[in-house]
C-alpha positions in Angstrom: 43.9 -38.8 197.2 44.0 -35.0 195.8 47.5 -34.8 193.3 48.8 -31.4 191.7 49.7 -31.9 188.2 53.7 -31.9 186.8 54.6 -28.6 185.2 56.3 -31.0 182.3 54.1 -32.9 180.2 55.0 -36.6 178.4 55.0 -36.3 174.6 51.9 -36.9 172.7 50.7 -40.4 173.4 49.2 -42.8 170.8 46.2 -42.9 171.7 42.8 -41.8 170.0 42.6 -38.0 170.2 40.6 -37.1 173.5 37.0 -37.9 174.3 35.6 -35.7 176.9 33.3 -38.5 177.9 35.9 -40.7 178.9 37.2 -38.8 181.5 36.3 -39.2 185.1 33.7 -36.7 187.3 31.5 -35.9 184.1 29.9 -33.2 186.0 32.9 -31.1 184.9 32.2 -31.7 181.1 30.6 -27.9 180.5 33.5 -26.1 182.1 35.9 -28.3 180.7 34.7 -27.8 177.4 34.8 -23.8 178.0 38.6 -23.8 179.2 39.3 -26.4 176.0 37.9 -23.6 173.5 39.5 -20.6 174.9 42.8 -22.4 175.3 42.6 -23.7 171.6 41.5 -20.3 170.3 43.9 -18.9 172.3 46.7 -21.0 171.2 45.3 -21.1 167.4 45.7 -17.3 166.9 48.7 -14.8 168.2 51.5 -17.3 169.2 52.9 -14.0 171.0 49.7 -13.2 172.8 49.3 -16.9 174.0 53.0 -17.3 175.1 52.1 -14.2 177.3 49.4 -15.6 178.7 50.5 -19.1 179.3 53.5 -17.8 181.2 55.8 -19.3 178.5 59.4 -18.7 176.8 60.6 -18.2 173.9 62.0 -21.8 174.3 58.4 -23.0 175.2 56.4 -21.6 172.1 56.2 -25.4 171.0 54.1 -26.0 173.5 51.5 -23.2 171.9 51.5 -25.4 168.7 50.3 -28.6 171.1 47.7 -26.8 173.1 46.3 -25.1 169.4 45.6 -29.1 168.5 44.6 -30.4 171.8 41.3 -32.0 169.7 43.5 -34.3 167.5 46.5 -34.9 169.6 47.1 -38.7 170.5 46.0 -39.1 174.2 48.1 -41.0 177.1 46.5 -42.0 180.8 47.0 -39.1 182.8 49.3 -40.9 184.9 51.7 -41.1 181.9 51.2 -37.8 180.7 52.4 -36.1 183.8 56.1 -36.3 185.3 58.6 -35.0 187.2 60.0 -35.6 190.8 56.4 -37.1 192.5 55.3 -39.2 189.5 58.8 -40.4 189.1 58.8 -41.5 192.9 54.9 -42.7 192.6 56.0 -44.9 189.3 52.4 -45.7 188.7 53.8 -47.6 185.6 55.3 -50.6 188.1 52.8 -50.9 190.2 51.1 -54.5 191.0 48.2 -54.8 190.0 46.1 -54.4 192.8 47.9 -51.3 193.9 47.2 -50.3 190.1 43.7 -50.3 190.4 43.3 -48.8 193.6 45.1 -46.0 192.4 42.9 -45.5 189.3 40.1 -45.5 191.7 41.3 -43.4 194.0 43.7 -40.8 192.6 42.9 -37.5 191.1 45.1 -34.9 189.8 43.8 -31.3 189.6 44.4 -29.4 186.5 44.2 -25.7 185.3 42.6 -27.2 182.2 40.5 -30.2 183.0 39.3 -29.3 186.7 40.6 -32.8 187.8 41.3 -36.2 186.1 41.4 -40.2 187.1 45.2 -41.3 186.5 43.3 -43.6 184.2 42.1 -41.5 182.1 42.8 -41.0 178.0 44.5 -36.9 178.3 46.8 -35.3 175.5 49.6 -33.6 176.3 49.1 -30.1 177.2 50.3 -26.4 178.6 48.0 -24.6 180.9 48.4 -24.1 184.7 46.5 -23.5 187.5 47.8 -20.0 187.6 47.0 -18.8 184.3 44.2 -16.3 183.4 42.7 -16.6 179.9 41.3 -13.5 178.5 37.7 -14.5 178.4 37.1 -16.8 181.5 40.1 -14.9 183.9 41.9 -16.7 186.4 41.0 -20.3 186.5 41.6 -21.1 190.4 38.8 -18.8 190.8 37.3 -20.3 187.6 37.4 -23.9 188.8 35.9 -23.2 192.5 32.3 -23.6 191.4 32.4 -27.1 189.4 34.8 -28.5 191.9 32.4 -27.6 194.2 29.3 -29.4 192.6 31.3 -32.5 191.8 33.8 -33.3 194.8 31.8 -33.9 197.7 30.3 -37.5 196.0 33.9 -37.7 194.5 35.1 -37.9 197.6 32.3 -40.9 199.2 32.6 -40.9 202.7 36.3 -41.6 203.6 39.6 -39.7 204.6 40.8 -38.0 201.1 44.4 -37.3 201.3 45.3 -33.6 200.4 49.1 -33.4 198.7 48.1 -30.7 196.2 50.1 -27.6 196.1 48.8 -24.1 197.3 48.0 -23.1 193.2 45.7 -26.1 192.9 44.2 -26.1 196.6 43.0 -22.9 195.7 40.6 -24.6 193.5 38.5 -26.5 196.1 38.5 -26.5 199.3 36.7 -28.9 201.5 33.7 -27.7 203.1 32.1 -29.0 206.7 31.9 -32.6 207.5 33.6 -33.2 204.3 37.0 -31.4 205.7 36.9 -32.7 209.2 37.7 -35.7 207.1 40.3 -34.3 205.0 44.3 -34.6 206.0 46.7 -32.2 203.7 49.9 -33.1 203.8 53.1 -31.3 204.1 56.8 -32.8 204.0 59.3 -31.1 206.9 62.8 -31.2 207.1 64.2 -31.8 209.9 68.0 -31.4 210.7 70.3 -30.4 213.9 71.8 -27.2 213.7 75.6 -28.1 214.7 76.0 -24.9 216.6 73.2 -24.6 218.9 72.0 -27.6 218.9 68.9 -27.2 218.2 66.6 -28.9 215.4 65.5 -26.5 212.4 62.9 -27.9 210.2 62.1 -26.3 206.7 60.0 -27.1 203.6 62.1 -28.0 200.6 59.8 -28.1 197.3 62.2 -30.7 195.3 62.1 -33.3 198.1 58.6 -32.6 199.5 57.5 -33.8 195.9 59.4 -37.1 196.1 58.1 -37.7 199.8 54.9 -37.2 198.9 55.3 -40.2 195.9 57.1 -42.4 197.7 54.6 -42.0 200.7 51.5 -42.7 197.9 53.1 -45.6 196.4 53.3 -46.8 200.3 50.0 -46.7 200.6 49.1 -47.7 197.3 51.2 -50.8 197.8 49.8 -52.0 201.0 46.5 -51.8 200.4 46.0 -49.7 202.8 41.8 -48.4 203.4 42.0 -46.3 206.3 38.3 -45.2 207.3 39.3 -41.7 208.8 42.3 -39.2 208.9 43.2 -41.0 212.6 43.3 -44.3 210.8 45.6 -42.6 208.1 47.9 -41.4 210.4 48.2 -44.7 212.2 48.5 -46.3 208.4 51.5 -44.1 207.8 53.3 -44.9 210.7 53.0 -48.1 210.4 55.0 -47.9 207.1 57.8 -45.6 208.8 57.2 -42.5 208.0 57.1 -39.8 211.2 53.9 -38.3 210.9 52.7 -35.4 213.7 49.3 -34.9 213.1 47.0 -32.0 214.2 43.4 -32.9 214.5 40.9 -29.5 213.4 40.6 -26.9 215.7 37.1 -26.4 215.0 34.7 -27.9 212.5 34.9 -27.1 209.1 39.0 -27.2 209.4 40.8 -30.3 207.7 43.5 -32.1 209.8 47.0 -31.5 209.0 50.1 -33.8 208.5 53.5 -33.2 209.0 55.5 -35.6 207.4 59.0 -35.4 209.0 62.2 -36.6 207.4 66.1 -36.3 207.8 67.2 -37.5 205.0 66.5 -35.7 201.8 66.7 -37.5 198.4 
């Protein structure tokens, strides 16, 4: 199950400061370590360059003071360290435990600075989006396209993986072949009547996608729920409630998509 990241970060955890080898798909420690450096450098030097940069306010230039000491920060799970409106619904924190460690297994969260990360693993709080563009490696969707690419495919083993990432972090991998014939991304409709015409309207909301897309993980998470293809997803879903319309690929090579439709928005 592919996760974007929160744009807001927890505070700095208490944990020992960050050791690369404790995080999940070590395939990614070289390019990790190369983002690391020229984020720190970054963030170490011209507080005005890096705010540029990072996209950040004058109101955010705290967060180029944490990013400058990444290496000695107190580390969190990545699970804590991210919120906002899909963790919130997700609440990884009050899971059972059986749903807890199928989600440590099978969740990953894509990240501008870390490729991807278990939910499980030791992170410190940090400031760096998929959209940036450091001055020495450039834009890091593009950036991220070739490790994601060596690592993802045994990542993924050989059942459906579950696509709710945003278009920012989708753009660094992309399923390839068999792999995406197996894949089913996910996208959250609204639908509602239109009291004039009649007629139904159906639109993407961003707020409320992201808390359909928790509450529709912490579903799945909950019922133990091991489909063995996108079909068998799609059947797993409605079985919880949720109107799904499916669309199998049109040709090979094409992931399945999943429209997830609801009325009521909260």
């Amino acid at each position: 199950m592919l996760l974007p990241p929160s744009e807001g970060k927890a505070a700095p955890g208490g944990g020992a400061p960050l050791d690369p080898g404790a995080l999940s798909l070590p395939g990614l420690a070289p390019a990790r370590a190369a983002v690391l450096d020229e984020l720190v450098g970054l963030c170490a030097g011209d507080e005005g360059k890096a705010r540029e940069v990072l996209g950040l306010s004058e109101g955010l230039r705290g967060e180029v003071a944490k990013n400058a000491a990444l290496r000695t920060a107190g580390t969190r799970p990545a699970g804590e360290v991210y919120t906002g409106v899909l963790y919130d619904a997700l609440g990884l924190g009050t899971l059972a435990p059986a749903a807890a460690r199928l989600a440590a297994s099978s969740l990953l969260v894509f990240s501008g600075l870390w490729g991807a990360v278990g939910v499980a693993d030791p992170i410190p709080s940090y400031r760096c989006s998929m959209g940036v563009k450091l001055p020495g490696i450039g834009a890091l969707g593009a950036y991220w396209r070739g490790p994601m690419a060596e690592v993802m495919p045994e990542a993924a083993g050989d059942g459906p993986v579950l696509d709710l990432r945003s278009s920012a972090y989708a753009a660094a991998w992309q399923p390839k072949g068999e792999l995406a014939s197996r894949t089913a991304a996910v996208r959250v409709l609204h639908s509602r009547v239109d009291e004039r015409t009649g007629e139904e309207k159906r639109s993407v909301v961003s707020h409320f996608n992201k808390a359909t897309k928790g509450r529709l993980l912490r579903d799945l998470l909950t019922a133990g729920a091991a489909p063995a293809s996108p079909a068998e997803l799609v059947g797993a879903l409605r079985d919880l409630g949720y109107a799904v319309e499916a669309a199998e690929p049109a040709r090979a090579g094409r992931p399945w998509r999943l429209d997830v439709v609801v009325t009521d928005v909260h």
